[in-house]
Residue frames as qw, qx, qy, qz and C-alpha x, y, z in Angstrom:
[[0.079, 0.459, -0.137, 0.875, 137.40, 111.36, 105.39],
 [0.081, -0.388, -0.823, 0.407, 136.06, 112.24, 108.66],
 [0.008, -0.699, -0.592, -0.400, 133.16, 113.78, 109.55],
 [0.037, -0.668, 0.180, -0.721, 132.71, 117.08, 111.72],
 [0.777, -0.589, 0.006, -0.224, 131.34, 115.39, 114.57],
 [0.954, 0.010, -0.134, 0.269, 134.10, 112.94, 114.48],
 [0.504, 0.497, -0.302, 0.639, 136.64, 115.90, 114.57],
 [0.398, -0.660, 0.060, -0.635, 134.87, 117.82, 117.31],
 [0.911, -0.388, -0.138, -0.017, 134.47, 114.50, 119.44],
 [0.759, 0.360, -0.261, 0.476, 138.45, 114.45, 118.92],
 [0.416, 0.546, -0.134, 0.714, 138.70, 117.77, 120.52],
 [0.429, -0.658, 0.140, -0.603, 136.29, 117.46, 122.96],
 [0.949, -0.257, -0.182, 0.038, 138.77, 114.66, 124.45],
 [0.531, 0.301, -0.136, 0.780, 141.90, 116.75, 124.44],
 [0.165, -0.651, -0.052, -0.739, 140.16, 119.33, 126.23],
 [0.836, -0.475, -0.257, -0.100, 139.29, 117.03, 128.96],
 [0.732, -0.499, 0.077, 0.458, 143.53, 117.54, 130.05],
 [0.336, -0.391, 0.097, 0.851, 144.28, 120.24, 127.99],
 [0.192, 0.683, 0.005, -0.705, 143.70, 123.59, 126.27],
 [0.555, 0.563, 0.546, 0.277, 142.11, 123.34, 122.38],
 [0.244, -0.518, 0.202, 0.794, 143.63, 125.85, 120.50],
 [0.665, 0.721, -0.118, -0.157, 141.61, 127.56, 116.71],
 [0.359, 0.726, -0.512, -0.286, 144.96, 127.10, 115.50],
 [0.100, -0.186, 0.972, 0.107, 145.05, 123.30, 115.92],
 [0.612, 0.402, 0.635, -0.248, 141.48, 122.98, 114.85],
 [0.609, 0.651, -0.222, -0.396, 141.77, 125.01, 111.07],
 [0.470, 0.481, -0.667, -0.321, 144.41, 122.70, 109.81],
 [0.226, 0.034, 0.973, 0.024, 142.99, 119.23, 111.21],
 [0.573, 0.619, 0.328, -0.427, 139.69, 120.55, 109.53],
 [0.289, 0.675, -0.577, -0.357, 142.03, 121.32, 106.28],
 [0.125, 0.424, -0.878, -0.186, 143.66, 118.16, 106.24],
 [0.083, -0.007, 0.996, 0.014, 140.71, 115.72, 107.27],
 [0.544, 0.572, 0.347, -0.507, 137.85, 117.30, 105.80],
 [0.547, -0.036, 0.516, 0.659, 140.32, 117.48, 102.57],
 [0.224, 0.921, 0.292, -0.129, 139.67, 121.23, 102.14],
 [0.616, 0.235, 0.127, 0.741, 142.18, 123.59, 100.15],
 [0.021, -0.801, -0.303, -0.516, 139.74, 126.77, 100.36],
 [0.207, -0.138, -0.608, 0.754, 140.59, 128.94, 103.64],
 [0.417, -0.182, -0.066, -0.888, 137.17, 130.06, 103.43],
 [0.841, -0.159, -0.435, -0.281, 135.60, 126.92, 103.39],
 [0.600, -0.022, -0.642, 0.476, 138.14, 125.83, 106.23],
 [0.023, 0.113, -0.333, 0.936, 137.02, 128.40, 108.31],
 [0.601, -0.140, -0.236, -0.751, 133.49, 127.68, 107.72],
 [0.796, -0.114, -0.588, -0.086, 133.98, 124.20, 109.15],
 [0.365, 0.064, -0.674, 0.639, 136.17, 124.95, 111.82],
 [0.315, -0.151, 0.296, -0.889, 133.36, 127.42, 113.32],
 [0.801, -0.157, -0.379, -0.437, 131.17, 124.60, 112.95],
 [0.599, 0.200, -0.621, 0.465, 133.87, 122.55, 115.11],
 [0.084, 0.175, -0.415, 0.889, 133.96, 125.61, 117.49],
 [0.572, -0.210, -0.063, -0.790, 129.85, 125.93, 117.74],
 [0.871, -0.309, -0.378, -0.053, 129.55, 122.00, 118.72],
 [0.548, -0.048, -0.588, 0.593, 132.62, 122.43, 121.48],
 [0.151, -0.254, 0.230, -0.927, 130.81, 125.68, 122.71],
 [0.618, -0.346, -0.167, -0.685, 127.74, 123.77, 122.89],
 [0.847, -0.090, -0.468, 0.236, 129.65, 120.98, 124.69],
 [0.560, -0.796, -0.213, 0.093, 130.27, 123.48, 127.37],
 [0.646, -0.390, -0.073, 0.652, 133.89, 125.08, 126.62],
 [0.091, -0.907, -0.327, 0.251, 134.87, 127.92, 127.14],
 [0.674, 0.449, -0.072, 0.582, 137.11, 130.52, 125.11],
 [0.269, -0.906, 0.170, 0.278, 139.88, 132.99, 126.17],
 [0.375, 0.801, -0.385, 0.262, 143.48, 133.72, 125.44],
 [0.855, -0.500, 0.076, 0.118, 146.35, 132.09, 126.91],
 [0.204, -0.939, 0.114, -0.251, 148.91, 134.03, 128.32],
 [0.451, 0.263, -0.692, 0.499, 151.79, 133.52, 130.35],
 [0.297, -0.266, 0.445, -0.802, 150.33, 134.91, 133.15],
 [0.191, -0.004, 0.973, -0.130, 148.11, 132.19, 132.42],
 [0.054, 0.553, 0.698, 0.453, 144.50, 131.33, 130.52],
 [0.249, 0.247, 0.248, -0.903, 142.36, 134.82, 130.44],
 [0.292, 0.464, 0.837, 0.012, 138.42, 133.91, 129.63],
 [0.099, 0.342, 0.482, 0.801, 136.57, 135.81, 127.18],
 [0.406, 0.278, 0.347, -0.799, 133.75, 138.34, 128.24],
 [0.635, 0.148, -0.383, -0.654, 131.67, 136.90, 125.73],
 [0.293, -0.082, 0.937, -0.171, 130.17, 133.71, 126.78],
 [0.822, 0.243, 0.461, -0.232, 126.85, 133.13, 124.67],
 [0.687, -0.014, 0.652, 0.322, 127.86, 131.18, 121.37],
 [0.433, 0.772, 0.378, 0.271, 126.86, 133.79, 118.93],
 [0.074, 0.967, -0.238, 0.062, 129.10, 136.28, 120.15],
 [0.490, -0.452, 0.649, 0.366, 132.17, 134.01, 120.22],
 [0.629, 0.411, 0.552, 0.360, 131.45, 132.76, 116.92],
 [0.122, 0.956, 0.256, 0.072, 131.07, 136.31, 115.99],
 [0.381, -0.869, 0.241, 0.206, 134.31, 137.44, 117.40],
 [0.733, 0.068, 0.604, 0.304, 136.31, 134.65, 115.68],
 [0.538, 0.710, 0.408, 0.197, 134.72, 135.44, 112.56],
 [0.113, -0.981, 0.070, 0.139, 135.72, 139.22, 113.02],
 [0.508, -0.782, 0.306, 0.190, 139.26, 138.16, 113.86],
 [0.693, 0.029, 0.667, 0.274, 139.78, 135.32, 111.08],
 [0.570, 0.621, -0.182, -0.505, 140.56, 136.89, 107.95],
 [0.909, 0.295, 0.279, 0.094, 140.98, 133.85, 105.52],
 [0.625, 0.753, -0.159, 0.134, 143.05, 135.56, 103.15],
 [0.176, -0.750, 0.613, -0.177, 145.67, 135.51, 105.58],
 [0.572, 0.218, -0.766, -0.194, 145.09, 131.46, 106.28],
 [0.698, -0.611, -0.366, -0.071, 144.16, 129.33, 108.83],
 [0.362, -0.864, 0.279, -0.213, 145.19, 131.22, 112.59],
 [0.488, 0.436, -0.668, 0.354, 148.99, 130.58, 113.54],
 [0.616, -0.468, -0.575, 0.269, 149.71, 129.50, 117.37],
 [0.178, 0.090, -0.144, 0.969, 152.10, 132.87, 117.52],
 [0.295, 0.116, -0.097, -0.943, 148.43, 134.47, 116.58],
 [0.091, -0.120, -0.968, -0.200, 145.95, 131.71, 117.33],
 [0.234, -0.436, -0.278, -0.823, 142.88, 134.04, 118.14],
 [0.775, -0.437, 0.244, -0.386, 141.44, 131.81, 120.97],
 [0.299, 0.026, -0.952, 0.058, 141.59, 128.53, 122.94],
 [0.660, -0.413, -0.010, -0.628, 139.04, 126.82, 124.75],
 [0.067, 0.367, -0.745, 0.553, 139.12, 125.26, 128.04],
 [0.489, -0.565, -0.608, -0.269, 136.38, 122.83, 129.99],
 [0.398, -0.214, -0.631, 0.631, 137.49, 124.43, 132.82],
 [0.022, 0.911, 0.373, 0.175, 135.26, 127.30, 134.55],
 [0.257, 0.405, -0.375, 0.793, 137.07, 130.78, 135.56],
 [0.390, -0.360, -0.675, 0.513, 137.16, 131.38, 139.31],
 [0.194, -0.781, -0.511, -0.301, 134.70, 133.22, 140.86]]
């Protein structure tokens, strides 16, 4: 099994040329942490999310119109938001309804 870093590292190379989506992090956490719980899968992914935040990317919502960045930018209030948004019981976040992505890019000033 891997390890969290090991996923994170994963994602923070995909990011380098394209957008990281929650809903492609809960089920590669699911399937290569070999979790079943959506609690526990959630608990890891935000771990996931807290090492790419601290690896400098950034969340928003992506749009047609194209990526909008979050007003929140320190790491406790994205993690916080998430949280809010992610009810487990429902399972891990769909793309239709993938709460965030995150982006190394910066928004334009």
């Amino acid at each position: 099994m891997k390890q969290i870093n090991e996923i994170a590292a994963g994602f923070l190379e995909e990011a380098a040329h394209d957008y990281v989506g929650l809903w492609a992090i809960a089920p590669t956490v699911r399937r290569d942490l070999g979790l079943s719980s959506n609690e526990q899968v959630k608990a890891r992914s935000l771990d996931i999310v807290r090492i790419l935040l601290d690896h400098g990317l950034l969340p928003g919502t992506y749009l047609k119109t194209g990526f909008h960045y979050w007003n929140e930018r320190d790491p406790a209030s994205i993690i916080a938001r998430i949280d809010k948004e992610w009810d487990p019981a429902r399972g891990d976040p769909p793309l239709p309804h993938p709460i965030c992505w995150f982006t190394t890019k910066q928004p334009q000033q």
